[in-house]
C-alpha positions as CSV (number, residue, x, y, z in Angstrom):
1,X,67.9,-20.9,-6.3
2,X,71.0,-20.1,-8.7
3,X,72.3,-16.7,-7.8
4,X,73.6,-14.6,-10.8
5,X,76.6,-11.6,-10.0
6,X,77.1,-8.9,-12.3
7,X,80.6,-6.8,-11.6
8,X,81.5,-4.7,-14.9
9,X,85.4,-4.0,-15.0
10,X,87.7,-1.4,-16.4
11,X,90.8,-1.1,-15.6
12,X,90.7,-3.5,-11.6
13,X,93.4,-5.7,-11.8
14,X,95.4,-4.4,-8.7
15,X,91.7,-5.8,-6.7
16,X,90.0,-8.1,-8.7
17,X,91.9,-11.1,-7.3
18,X,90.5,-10.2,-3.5
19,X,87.0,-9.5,-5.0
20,X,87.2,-12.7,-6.3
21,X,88.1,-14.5,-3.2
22,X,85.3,-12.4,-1.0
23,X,82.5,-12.5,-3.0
24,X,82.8,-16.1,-4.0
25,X,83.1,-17.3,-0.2
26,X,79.6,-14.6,0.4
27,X,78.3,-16.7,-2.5
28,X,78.9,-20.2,-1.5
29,X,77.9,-19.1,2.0
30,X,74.4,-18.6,0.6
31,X,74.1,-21.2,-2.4
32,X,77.2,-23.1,-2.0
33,X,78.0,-23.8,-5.5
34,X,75.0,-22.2,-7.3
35,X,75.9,-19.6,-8.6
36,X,77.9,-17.7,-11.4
37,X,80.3,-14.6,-11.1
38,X,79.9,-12.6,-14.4
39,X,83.4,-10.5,-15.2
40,X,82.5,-8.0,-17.4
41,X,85.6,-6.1,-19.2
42,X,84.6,-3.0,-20.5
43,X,87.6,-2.0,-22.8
44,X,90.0,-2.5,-20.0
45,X,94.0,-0.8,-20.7
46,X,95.7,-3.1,-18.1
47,X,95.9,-7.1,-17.7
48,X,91.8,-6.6,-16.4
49,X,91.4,-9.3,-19.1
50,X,93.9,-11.9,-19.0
51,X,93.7,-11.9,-15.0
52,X,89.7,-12.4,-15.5
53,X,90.6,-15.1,-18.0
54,X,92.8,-17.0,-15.0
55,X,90.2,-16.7,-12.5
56,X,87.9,-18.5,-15.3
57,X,90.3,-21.4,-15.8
58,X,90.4,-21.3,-12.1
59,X,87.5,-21.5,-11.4
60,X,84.4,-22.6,-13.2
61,X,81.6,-20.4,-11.2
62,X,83.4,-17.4,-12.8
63,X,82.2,-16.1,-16.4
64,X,84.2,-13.7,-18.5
65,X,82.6,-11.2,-20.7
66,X,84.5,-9.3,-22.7
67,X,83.2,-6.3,-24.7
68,X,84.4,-4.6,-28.0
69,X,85.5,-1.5,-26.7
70,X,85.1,0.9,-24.1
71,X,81.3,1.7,-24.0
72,X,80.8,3.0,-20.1
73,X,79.7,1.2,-16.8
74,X,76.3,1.3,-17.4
75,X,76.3,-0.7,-21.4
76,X,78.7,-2.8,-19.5
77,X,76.4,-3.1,-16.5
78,X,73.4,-4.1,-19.4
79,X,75.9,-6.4,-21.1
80,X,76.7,-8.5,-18.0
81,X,72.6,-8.4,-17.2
82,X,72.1,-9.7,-20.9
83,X,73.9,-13.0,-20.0
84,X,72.8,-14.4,-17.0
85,X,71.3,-17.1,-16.3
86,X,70.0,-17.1,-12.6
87,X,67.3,-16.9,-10.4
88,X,68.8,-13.8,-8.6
89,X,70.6,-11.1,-9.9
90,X,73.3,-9.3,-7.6
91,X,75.0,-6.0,-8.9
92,X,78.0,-4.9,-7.5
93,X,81.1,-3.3,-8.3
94,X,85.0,-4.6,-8.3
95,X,86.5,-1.8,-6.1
96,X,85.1,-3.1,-2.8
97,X,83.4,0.0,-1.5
98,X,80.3,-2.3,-1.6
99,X,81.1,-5.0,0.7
100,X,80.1,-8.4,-1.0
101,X,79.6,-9.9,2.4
102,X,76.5,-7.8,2.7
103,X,74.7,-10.6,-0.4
104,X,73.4,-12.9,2.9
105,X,71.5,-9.9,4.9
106,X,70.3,-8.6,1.5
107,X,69.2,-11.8,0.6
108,X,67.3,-12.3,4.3
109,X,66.1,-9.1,3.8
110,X,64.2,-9.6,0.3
111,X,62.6,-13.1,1.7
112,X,61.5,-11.8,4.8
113,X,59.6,-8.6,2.7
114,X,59.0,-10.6,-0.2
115,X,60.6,-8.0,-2.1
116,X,61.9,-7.9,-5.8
117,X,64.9,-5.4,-5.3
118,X,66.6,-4.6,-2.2
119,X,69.3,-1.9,-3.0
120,X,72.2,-0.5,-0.7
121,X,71.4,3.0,0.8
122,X,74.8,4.3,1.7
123,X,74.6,5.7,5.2
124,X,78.2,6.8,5.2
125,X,80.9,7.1,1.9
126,X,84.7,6.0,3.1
127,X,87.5,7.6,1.4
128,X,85.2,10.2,-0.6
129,X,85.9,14.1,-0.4
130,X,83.7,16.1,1.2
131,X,83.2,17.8,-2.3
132,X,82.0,14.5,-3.8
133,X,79.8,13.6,-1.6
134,X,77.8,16.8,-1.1
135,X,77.2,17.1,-4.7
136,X,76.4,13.3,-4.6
137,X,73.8,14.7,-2.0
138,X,72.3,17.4,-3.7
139,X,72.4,15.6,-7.3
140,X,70.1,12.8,-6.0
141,X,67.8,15.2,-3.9
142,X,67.7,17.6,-6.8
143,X,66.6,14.6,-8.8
144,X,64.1,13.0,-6.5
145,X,62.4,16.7,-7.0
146,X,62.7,17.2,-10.8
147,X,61.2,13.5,-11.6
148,X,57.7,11.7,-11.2
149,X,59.4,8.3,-11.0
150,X,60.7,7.9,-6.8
151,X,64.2,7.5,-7.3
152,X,65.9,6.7,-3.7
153,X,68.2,8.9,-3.1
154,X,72.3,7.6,-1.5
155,X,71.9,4.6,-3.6
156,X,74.1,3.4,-6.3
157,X,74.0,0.4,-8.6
158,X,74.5,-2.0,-6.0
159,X,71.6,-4.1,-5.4
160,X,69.8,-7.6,-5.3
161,X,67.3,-8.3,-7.7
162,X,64.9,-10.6,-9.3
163,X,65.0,-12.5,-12.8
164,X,62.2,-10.6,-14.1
165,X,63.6,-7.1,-13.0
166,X,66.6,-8.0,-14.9
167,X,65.3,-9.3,-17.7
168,X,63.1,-6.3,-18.4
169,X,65.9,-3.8,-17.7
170,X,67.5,-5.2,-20.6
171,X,64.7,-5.0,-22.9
172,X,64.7,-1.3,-22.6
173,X,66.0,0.0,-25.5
174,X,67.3,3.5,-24.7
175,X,71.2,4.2,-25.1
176,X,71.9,6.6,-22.2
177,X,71.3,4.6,-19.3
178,X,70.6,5.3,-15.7
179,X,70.0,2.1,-14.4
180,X,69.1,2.4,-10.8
181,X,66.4,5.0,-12.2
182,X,65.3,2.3,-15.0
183,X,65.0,-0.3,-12.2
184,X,63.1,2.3,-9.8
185,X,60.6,3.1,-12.8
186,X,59.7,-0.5,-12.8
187,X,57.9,-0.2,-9.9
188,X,57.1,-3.8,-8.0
189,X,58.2,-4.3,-4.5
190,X,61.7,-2.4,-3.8
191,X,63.2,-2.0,-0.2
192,X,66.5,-0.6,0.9
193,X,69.2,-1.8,3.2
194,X,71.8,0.4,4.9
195,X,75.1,0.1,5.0
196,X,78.1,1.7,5.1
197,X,80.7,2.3,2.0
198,X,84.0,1.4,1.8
199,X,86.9,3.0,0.6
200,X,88.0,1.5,-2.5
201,X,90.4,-1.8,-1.8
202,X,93.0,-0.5,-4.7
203,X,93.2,1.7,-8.5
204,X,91.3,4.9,-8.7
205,X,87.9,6.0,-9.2
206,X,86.3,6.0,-12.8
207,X,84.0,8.7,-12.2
208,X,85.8,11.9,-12.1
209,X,84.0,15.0,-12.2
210,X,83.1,15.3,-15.8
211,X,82.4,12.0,-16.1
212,X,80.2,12.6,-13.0
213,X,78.6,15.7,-14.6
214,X,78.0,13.9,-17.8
215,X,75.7,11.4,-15.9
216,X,74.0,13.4,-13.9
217,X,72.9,15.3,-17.5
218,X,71.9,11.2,-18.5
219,X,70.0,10.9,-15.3
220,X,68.0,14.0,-15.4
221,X,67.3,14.1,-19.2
222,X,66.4,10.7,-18.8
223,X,63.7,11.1,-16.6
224,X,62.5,14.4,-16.4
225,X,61.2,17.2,-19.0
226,X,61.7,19.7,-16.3
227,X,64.7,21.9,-17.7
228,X,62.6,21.7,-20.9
229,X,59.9,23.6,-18.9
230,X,62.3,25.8,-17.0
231,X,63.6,26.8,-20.4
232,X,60.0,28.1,-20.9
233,X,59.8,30.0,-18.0
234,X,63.1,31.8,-18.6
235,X,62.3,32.6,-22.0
236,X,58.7,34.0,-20.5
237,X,60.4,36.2,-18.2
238,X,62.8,37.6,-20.3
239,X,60.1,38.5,-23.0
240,X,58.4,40.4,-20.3
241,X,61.3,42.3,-19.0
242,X,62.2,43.4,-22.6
243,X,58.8,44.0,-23.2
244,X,59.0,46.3,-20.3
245,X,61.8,48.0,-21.2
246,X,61.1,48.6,-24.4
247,X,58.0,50.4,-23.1
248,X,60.1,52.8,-20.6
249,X,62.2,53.8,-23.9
250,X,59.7,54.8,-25.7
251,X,58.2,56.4,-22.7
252,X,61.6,58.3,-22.3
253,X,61.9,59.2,-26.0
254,X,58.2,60.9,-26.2
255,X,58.6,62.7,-22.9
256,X,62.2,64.2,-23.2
257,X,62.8,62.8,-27.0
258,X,66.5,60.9,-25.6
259,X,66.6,57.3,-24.1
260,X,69.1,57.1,-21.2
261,X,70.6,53.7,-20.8
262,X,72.5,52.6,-23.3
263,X,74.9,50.3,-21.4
264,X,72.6,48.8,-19.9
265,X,70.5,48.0,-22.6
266,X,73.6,46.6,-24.4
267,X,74.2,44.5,-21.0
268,X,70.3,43.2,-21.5
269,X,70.4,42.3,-24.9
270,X,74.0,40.6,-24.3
271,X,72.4,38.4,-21.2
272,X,69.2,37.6,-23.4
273,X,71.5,36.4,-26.5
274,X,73.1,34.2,-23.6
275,X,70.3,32.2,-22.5
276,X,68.6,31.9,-25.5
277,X,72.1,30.1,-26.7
278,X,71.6,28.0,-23.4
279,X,68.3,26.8,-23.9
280,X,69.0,25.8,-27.9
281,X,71.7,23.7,-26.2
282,X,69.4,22.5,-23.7
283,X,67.1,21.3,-26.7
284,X,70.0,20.2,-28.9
285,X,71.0,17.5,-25.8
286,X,67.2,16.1,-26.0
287,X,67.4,16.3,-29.8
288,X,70.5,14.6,-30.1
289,X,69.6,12.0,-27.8
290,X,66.4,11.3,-29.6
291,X,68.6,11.0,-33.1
292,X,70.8,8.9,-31.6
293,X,68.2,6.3,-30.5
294,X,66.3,6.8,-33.8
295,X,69.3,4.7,-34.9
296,X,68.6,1.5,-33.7
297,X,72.5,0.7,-33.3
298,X,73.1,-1.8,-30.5
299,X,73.3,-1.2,-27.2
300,X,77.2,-2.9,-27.1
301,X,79.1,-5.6,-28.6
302,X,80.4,-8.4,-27.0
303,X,83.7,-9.7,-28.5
304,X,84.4,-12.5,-26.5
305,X,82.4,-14.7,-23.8
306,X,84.2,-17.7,-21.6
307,X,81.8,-20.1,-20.0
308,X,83.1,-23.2,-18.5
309,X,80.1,-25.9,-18.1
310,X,79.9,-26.4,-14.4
311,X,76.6,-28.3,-13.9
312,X,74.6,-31.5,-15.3
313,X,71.6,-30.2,-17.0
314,X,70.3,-27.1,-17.7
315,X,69.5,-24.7,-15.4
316,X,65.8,-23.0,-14.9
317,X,66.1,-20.6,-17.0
318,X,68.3,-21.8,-19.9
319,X,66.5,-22.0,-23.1
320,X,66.6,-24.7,-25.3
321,X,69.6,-25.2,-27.7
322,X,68.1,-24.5,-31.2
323,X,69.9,-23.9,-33.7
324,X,68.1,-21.6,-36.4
325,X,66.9,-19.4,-33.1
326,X,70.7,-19.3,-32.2
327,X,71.4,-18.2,-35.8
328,X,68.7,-15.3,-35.9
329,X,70.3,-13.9,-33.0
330,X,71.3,-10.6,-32.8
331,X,74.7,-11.3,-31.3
332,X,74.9,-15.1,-32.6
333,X,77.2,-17.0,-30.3
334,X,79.6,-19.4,-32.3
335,X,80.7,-22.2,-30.2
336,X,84.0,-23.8,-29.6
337,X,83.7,-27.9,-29.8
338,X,87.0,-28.4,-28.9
339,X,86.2,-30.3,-25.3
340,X,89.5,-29.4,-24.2
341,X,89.2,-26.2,-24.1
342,X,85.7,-26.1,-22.4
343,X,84.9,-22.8,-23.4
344,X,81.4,-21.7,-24.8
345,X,83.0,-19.6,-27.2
346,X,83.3,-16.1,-29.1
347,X,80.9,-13.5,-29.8
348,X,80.8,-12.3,-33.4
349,X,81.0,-8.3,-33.9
């Protein structure tokens, strides 16, 4: 077994160094030296980079991924997916509050059900407000109601997983990305394991609360046509109620030849103008979405990758070297042959 760890990075240097040093001794507690640690740095404004970039030289378990820009946890999530090369894929995040000691129960846990996922089910959230983690609450139970696919709710992206549910979350294609949902749509045998959050080692949170609204819009448009429907309903029950009152005013006018209610016709007509501006917006977010993909664009770009050789051979599920394949990529590594520096190389934009 060669274990795989994904942890995307923005802006962690005050805790990646005790990361580091906790998940790598949870590692080679399970697979010795056997594994990789995939750094991801998605657009990072502090030294994220260069301190990933010592741990790499440090060590030669650790790979450093560096993408173009800023472009979100979950692209920088699929990024880090899109390189590994392991057996196993663990997900986890750089702020602690999923405790990387937790990889050896998870790990018992998935042999022992013969399971392809096992993902964390928070059972408590340290160092949260109590406003966060209500609407955490309802979001995901509103979700589990408004969509087909069983999407547990507490979980986040933290999870152990098998090569072939990583490798097909990659192949998706779509650009707003909900990953724990993509991986729950992919059926096969998932299993949770509880456990209790931390509060986060050091930095702040990179979620605040319109970042948090923006994904729950990702999440639901993603993977449910409900507010599509709703939007129907609305727009049926208003058409009655004018219909309605339209008929009482003329009603009015014939028996006593004046319609009384004015204001609150105004008020009507003022409140039906208002939704139906809602549900174009409603329909413009699908729209847009669907524009957006129609693109094609990639899903990121990877400026830089560092990737020490550490083992004799390649491992199981390495690929040949072949040139003209490595050419036609879409993202066509260009590597380094200077021994010394023992680094696979650069991406090209």
């Amino acid at each position: 077994m060669f274990l795989s760890i994904v942890v995307p990075c923005r802006n962690e240097e005050a805790g990646l160094g005790e990361f580091h040093r906790q998940m790598t001794a949870a590692a080679r507690a399970l697979c010795g030296e056997k594994f990789e640690l995939i750094f991801v740095d998605d657009g990072s404004t502090d030294d994220t980079w260069k301190l990933i970039n010592q741990l790499s030289a440090e060590d030669r378990n650790v790979v450093a991924v560096r993408l173009s820009r800023n472009h979100g946890h979950q692209l920088a999530l699929t990024a880090g997916l899109s390189t590994v090369r392991g057996d196993l894929v663990l997900v986890i995040d750089a702020d602690l509050q999923d405790p990387p000691e937790l990889l050896g129960p998870m790990y018992d846990l998935m042999v022992r059900e013969d399971a392809d996922v096992v993902y964390g089910l928070r059972r408590s959230r340290a160092g949260e407000s109590r406003f966060k983690t209500k609407s955490a609450q309802a979001f995901y139970r509103l979700l589990a109601h408004l969509t087909r696919v069983h999407i547990p709710v507490d979980t986040g992206d933290f999870r152990l997983m098998s090569r072939r549910i990583s490798d097909q979350v990659v192949q998706m294609p779509e650009h707003d990305r909900f990953i724990r949902g993509m991986v729950a749509w992919l059926g096969f045998k998932q299993v949770p394991y509880e456990y209790d959050r931390n509060a986060r080692f050091a930095g702040t949170t990179k979620y605040p609360l319109f970042k948090m609204i923006g994904f729950a819009a990702d999440a639901l448009i993603s993977f449910s046509m409900v507010p599509l429907r709703i939007a129907t309903f609305v727009g049926a029950l208003l058409t009655t109620v004018l219909t309605l009152v339209g008929m009482v005013s003329v009603i009015s006018w014939i028996l006593s030849g004046t319609v009384p209610g004015w204001t609150s016709l105004t008020l009507l007509l003022v409140m039906i103008s208002s939704v139906q501006l809602l549900v174009l917006g409603l329909i413009g977010e699908y729209v847009g979405r669907t524009y957006i993909q129609s693109k094609n664009r990639p899903l990121f770009m990877i400026s830089h990758i560092h990737r020490r050789p550490r083992l004799a051979g390649p491992l199981p599920h390495d690929p040949a070297f072949d040139r003209d394949d490595f050419e036609k990529s879409p993202f066509p590594l260009q590597p380094d042959l200077d021994a010394d520096a023992q680094v696979l190389g650069e991406i090209a934009p």
